[in-house]
N, C-alpha and C positions, 0 to 999 in steps of 0.2 A: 375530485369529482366534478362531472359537469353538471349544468342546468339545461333543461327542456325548452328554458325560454331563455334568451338575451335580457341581461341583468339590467337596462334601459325599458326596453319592455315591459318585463316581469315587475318592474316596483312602479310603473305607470299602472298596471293591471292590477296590484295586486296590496298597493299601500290603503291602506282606508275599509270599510264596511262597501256594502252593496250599491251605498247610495254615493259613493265615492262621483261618480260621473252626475249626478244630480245640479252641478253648477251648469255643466254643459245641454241639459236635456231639462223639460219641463217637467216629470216626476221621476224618482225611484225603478229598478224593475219590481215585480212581484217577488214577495219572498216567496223559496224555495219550499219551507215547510210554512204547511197550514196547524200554527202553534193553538193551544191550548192555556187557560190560564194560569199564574205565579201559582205556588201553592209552595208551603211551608211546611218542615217537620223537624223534629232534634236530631242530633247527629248520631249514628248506629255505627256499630260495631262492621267490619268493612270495606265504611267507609276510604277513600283514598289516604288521609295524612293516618289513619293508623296502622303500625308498624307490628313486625313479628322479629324475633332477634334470628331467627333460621338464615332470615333473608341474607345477612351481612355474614353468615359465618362461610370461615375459610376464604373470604373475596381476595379474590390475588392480586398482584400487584401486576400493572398495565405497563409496557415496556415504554420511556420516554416519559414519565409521569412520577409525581413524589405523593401525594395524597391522592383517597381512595376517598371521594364524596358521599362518607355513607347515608346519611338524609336523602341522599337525593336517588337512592334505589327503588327502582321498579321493578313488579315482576307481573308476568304473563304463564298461563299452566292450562293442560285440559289431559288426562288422562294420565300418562308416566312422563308426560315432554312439560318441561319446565324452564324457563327463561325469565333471565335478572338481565338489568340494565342498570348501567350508572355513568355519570361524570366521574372521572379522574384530573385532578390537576398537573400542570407541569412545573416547572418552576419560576414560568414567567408568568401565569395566575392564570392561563388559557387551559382549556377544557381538551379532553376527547371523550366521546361517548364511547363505553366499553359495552360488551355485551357476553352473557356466557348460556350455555343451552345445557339441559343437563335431562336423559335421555331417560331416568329411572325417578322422577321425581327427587330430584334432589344430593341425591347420596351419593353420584358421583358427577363432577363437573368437565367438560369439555375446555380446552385452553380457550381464554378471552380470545375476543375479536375486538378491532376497534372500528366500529360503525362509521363515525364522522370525528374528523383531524382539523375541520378547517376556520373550527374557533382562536379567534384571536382576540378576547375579552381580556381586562385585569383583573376579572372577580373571581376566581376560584372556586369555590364551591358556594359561595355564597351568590347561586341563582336558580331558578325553577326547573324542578326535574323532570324528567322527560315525561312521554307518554308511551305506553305498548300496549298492545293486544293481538291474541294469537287465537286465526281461525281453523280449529283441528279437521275441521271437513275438509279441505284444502290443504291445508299445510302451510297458506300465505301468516306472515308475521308483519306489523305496518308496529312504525315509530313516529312518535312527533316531537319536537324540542324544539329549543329557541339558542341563538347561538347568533355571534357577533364576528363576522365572516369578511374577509379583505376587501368585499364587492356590495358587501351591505350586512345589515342584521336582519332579525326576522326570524318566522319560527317555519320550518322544514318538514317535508313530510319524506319517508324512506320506506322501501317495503320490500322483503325477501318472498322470491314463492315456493322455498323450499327449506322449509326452517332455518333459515338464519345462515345459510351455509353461504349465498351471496344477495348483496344487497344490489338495486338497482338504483344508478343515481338520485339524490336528492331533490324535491320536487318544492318550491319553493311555494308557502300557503300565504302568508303575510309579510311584507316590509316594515319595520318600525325599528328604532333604537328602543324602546323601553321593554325590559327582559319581561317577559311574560310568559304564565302558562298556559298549556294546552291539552288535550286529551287526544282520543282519535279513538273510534266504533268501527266495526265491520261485519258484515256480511256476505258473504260470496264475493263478487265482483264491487258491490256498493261499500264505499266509505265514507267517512262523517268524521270531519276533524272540528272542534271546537276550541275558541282561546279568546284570553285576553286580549281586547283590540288597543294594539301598543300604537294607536295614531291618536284613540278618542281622548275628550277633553272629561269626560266620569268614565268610572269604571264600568264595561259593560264587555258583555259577550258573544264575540262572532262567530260564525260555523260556514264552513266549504262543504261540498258533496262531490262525492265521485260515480258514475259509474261503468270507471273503468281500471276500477284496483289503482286508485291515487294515480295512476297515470299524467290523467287530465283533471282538477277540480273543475267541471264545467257550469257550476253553481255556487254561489255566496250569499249572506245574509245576516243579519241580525237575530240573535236567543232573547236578551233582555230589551227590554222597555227603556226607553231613556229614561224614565223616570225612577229603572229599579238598579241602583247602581251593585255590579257584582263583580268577583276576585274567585279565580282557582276553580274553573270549571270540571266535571267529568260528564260522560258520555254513554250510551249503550244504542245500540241498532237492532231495532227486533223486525225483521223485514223493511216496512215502510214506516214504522211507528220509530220515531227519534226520542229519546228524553236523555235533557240534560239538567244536573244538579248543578249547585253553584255555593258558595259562601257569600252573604249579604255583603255589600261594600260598606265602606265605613260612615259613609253618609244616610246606612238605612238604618234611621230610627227605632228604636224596638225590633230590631232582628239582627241583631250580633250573636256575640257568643258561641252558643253550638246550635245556631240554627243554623236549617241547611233550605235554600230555596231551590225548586226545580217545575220546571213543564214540561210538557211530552209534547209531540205535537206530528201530525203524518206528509211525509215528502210526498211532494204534488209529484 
């Protein structure tokens, strides 16, 4: 698959948070969303890390690949149309993203697809799992993941507008080598990818905006506070209202465990 931008370009553009140009220019741009502030609660039922065993039953085996990353499944659903995602490994410890679409809720599955090939990591299953969301007004389906690619690392954005049936090149969201997650929101045409910034020196959380169906991110910015270090973000779009949850990083005192930090906040 190609890229939208030249891979010299794109990681000039696209390594670092908003303030990335900041050494060159005498402030920051304006952040994209007018945020709201931290607010905390326990973890619910849900939530992204908890699981359902439906999810992994029957997962077929990905042509070119020896293990099936079952932790690392996702899934998207809105009426009878149902979609899982995963990593598969090969046997040289690099990934492909599979994906399967299942048109009755569940009960009968459509043969994998493999989304993206062009991981060349040695970790195996051992890294962060994708992200999906599926918009049934539309039909559009948007992926995010992070993945260690001949031309760089960095986490990817990908998006079919017709359930899954073809994806449109890779759209690259961030540069960085440290494997990080991400999530991705949608609305119509507007998307909201959020992640781990695998440049920063604490843990904290970036976000992109689209509006033009991940085409273009024509917007970047910062979710946490330097001060509030976080790990393993997720995401929702209610029109112009953004909110993002997080898990406190490990530098926040009194709020480990199963608290969950998040802010909403509305795209200017």
């Amino acid at each position: 698959m190609r890229f939208g931008l030249g891979y010299a370009a794109a990681r000039s553009a696209l390594v670092g948070s908003s303030c990335v140009t900041a050494l060159l220019t005498t402030a920051c741009v304006k952040e994209p969303v007018d945020w709201g502030d931290v607010s905390y609660r326990g973890s619910q039922l849900g939530d992204p890390d908890t699981r359902s065993a439906v999810l992994s039953a029957n997962l077929p085996a990905v042509t070119g690949t020896v293990a099936q990353c079952l932790r690392s499944i996702r899934v998207a659903s809105a009426d009878s149309d149902l979609f899982r995602l995963w990593w598969a490994a090969r046997s040289d410890s690099s990934v492909v993203l599979a994906m399967q679409h299942s048109r009755d809720g569940g009960i009968g599955w459509e043969s994998p697809i493999v989304v993206e090939a062009r991981d060349r990591g040695p970790r195996g299953c051992d890294r962060p799992a994708p992200g999906i969301v599926y918009d049934s007004t539309r039909g559009y389906l948007h992926l995010v993941y992070f993945i260690e690619a001949k031309d760089g690392a960095g986490v990817f954005f990908a998006h079919s507008m017709d359930k899954g049936g073809m994806f449109h090149s890779p759209v690259p969201v961030v540069y960085g080598n440290a494997p990080v997650a991400a999530s991705v929101a949608a609305n119509g045409d507007s998307v909201v990818v959020v992640f781990e910034d695998p440049n920063a020196t604490a843990p904290r959380i970036g976000i992109v905006l689209s509006h033009t169906t991940g085409h273009i991110f024509e917007e970047r910015g910062d979710v946490t506070p330097d001060d509030v270090p976080a790990v393993e973000p997720w995401v929702t779009l209610d029109h112009r209202k953004v909110t993002v949850w997080w898990k406190p990083g490990e530098k926040a005192a009194g709020q480990s465990g199963d608290r969950i930090a998040y802010r909403s906040g509305t795209w200017r």
